[in-house]
C-alpha positions as CSV (number, residue, x, y, z in Angstrom):
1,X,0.0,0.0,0.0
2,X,1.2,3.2,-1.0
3,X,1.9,5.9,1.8
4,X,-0.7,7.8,0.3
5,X,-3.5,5.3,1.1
6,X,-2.3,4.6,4.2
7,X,-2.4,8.1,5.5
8,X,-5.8,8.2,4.4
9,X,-7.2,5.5,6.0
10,X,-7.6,7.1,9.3
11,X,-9.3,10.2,8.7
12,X,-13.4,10.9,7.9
13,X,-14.7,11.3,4.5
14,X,-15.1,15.2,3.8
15,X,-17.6,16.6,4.9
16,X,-18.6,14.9,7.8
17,X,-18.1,17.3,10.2
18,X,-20.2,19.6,8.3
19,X,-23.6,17.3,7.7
20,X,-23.0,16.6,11.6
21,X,-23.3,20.4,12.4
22,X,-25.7,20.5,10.1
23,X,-28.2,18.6,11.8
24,X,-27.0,19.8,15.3
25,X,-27.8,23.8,13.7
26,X,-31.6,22.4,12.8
27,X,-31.9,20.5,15.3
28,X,-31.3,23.6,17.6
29,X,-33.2,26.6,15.4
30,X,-36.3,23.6,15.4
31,X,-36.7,23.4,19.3
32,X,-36.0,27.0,19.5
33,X,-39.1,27.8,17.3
34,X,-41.0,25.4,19.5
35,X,-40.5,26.8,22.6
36,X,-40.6,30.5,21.4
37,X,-44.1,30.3,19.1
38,X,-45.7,27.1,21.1
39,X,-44.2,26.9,24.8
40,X,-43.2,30.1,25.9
41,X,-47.1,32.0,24.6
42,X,-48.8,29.7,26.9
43,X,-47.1,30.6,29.9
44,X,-45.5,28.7,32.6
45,X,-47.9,25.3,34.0
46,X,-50.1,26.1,37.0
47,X,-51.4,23.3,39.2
């Protein structure tokens, strides 16, 4: 094996890293636009 191949055998496929932040950035912006426009109009929960 060539020393090219072998150096890449290690390391993630490009672009990884940025489908992974990704889907952390709409995870976050979703549950932000749930709590802000559902949760947060009706108030806090009274017994």
């Amino acid at each position: 094996m060539t020393d090219h191949r072998a150096a890449e055998l290690g390391r993630h496929p490009r672009g990884t890293l940025a489908i992974v932040l990704a889907y952390g950035l709409v995870f976050a912006l979703g549950w932000l636009v749930l709590y802000f426009l559902v949760y947060s109009p009706r108030g806090a929960i009274h017994p």
